[in-house]
C-alpha positions in Angstrom: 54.6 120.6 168.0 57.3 117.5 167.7 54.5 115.1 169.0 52.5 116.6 166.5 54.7 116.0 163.4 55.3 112.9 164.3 51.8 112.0 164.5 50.7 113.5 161.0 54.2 111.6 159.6 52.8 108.2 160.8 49.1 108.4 159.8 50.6 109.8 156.5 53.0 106.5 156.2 50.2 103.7 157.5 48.0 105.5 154.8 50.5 105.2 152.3 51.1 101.2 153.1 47.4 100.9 152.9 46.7 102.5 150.1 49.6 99.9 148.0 48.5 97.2 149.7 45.1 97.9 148.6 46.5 98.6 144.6 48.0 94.9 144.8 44.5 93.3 146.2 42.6 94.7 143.4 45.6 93.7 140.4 45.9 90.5 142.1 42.1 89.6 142.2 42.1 90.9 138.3 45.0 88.8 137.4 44.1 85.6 139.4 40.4 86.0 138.3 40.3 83.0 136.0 41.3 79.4 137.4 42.3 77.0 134.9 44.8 74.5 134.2 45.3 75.0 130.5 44.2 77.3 127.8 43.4 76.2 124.0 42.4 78.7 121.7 42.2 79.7 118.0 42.2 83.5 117.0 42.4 85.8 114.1 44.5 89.0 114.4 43.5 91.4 112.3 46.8 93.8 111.7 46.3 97.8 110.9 48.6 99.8 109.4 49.0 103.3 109.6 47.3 104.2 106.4 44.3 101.8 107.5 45.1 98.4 105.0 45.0 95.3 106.8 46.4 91.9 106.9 45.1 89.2 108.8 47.1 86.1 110.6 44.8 82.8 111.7 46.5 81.3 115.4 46.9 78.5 117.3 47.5 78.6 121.4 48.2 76.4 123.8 48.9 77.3 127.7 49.5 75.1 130.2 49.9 76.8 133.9 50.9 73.5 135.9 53.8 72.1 137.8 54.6 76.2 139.0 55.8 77.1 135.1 53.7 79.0 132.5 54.2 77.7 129.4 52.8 78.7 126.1 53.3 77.9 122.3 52.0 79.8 119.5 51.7 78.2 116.0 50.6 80.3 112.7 48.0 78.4 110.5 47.9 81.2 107.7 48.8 83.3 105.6 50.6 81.2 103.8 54.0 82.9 103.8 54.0 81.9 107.7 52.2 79.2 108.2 54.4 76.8 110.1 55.5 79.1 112.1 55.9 78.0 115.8 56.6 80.2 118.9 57.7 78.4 122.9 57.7 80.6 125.4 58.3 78.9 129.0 57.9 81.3 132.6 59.5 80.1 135.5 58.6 82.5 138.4 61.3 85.2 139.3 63.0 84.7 136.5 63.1 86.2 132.6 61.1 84.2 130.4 62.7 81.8 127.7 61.6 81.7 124.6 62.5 80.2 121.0 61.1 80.8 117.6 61.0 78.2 114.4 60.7 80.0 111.2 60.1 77.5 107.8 62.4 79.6 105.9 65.4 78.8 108.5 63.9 75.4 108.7 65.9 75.6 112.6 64.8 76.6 116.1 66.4 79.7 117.2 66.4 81.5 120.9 65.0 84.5 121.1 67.9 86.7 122.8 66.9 89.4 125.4 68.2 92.4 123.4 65.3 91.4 121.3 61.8 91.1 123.9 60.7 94.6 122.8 60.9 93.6 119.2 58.0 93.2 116.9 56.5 89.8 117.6 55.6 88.7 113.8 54.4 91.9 112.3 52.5 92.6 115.1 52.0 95.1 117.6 53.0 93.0 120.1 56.2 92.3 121.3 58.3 89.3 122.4 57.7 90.5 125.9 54.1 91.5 125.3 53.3 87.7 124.7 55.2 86.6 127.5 53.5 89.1 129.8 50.1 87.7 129.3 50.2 86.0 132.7 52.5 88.5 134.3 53.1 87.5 138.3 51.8 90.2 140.8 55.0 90.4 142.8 57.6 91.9 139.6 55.6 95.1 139.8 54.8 97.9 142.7 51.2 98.9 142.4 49.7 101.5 143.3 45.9 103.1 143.3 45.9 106.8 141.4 42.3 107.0 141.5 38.7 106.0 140.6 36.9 106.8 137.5 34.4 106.2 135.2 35.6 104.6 131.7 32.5 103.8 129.2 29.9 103.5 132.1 32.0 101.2 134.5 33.6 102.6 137.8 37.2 101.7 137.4 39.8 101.9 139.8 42.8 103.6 138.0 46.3 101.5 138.8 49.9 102.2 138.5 51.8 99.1 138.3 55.8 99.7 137.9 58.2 97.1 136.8 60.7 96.0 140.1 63.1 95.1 136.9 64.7 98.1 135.3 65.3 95.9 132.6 61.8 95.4 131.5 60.6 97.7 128.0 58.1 99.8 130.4 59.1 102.3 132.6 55.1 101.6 134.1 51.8 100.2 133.3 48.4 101.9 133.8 45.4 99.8 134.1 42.0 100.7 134.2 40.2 98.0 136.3 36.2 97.6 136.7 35.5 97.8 140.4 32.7 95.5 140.4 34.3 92.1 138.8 37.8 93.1 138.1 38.2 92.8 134.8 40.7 95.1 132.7 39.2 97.1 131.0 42.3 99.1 129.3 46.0 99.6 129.9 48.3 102.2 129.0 52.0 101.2 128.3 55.6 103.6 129.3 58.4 103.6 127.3 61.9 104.8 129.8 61.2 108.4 128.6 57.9 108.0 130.1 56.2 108.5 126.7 52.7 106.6 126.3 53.9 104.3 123.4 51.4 101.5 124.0 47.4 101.4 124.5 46.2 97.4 125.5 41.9 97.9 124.9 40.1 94.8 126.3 36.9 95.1 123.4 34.7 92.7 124.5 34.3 89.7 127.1 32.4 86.7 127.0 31.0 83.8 129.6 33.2 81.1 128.0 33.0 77.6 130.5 31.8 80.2 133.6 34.3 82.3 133.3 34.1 85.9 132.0 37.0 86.0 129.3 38.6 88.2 126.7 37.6 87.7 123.5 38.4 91.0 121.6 41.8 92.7 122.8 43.2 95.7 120.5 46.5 96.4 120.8 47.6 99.8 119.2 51.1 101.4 118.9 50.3 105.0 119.7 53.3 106.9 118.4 53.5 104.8 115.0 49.5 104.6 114.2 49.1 100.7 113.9 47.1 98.3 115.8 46.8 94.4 115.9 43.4 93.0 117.1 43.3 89.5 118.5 39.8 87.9 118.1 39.1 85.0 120.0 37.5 82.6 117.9 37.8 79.1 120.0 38.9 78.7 123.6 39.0 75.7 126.1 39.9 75.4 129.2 41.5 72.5 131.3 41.6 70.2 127.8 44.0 67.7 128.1 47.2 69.3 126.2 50.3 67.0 125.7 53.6 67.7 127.3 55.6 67.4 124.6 54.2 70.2 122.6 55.5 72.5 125.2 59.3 71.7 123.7 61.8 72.7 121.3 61.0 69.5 119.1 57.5 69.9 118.7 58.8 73.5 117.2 61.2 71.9 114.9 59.0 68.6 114.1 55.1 70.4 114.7 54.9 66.9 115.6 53.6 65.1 119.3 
């Protein structure tokens, strides 16, 4: 009877090792899917508010994933009331991301503390640690496979990916990834009470340079009733993108 326990307990555990390992296969495959050097883009986000107006912000983006850092800056071309506005955010793996903001009206570069990554990021619907989780590394989560479903005609598997850093705004991370080219097709956000507070929707992907990419991403903020869409209006990939707009000069200056 022992022998028997025993028996059950380890198929039970080497199922259970399988079954994670699997989970971070399939969100590593979906997060390392696209192979590039840099990323420069130009999008609109179109901002929803609860009683359905809208306001619209035209973006500037440039990535650079080189030299083992991810670095990204952000610069608002209109409305007019922000245009100027210049946002650095530099990823060193295992470690938080820095970031610093320049705002005209300050006319100064300021840091962006770490009391403040689950902030509003501009009006938006993103947060401070929204943007800088755009390229989040597989290894600061434990994933793990709920199940497989169908979600508007694709066969998804259904993922639960939870933060290794307590200190992170979600408590977990559902993601709904198509089985048969791993693309994400949504994720569902956690707040600490465990309270679905965030809904990512990827709305539409296109073959940009051979490489199947987002170009319609909705993110809504289910408790308040907004959303902020990010349409994709320009991308490159691998262009040439100086080094020095990656610093907290170029913020100040917005010059190279």
């Amino acid at each position: 009877m022992k022998r028997w326990y025993i028996s059950i307990l380890l198929m039970f555990t080497i199922g259970t090792t399988l079954f994670a390992q699997d989970a971070t296969e399939i969100v590593a495959k979906s997060r390392n899917r696209i192979q590039k050097q840099t990323i420069s883009t130009r999008g609109r986000m179109v901002i929803t508010a609860k009683d359905g107006s809208t306001t619209e912000r035209l973006v500037d983006e440039y990535s650079s994933f080189t030299g083992g850092k991810t670095r990204n800056v952000v610069i608002f071309q209109k409305p007019a009331s922000i245009a100027g506005t210049r946002f650095l955010t530099i990823q060193t793996p295992g470690n938080k991301a820095d970031q610093w903001i320049f705002l005209p009206s300050l006319g100064k570069v300021r840091r962006i503390a770490a009391s403040e990554s689950s902030g509003s990021f501009m009006g938006t619907d993103f947060s401070y640690d929204d943007i800088a989780s755009a390229d989040r590394s597989v290894d600061e989560d434990t994933h793990t496979l709920l199940r497989e479903e169908v979600l508007n005609g694709a066969s998804c598997y259904v993922i639960e990916s939870k933060p290794k850093d307590s200190s992170y705004q979600y408590s977990r991370m559902i993601s709904w990834i198509d089985k048969t080219n791993y693309l994400v097709c949504k994720t569902e956000l956690y707040d600490k009470q465990n309270q679905l507070v965030k809904l990512v929707e990827i709305l539409k992907y296109e073959d940009k340079q051979g490489r199947l990419t987002p170009m319609v991403t909705k993110m809504s903020s289910v408790q308040k009733g907004t959303s902020t869409t990010l349409y994709v209006e320009i991308i490159k990939y691998d262009d040439p993108i100086p080094e020095s707009v990656f610093t907290t000069r170029f913020l100040e200056t917005g010059r190279l």
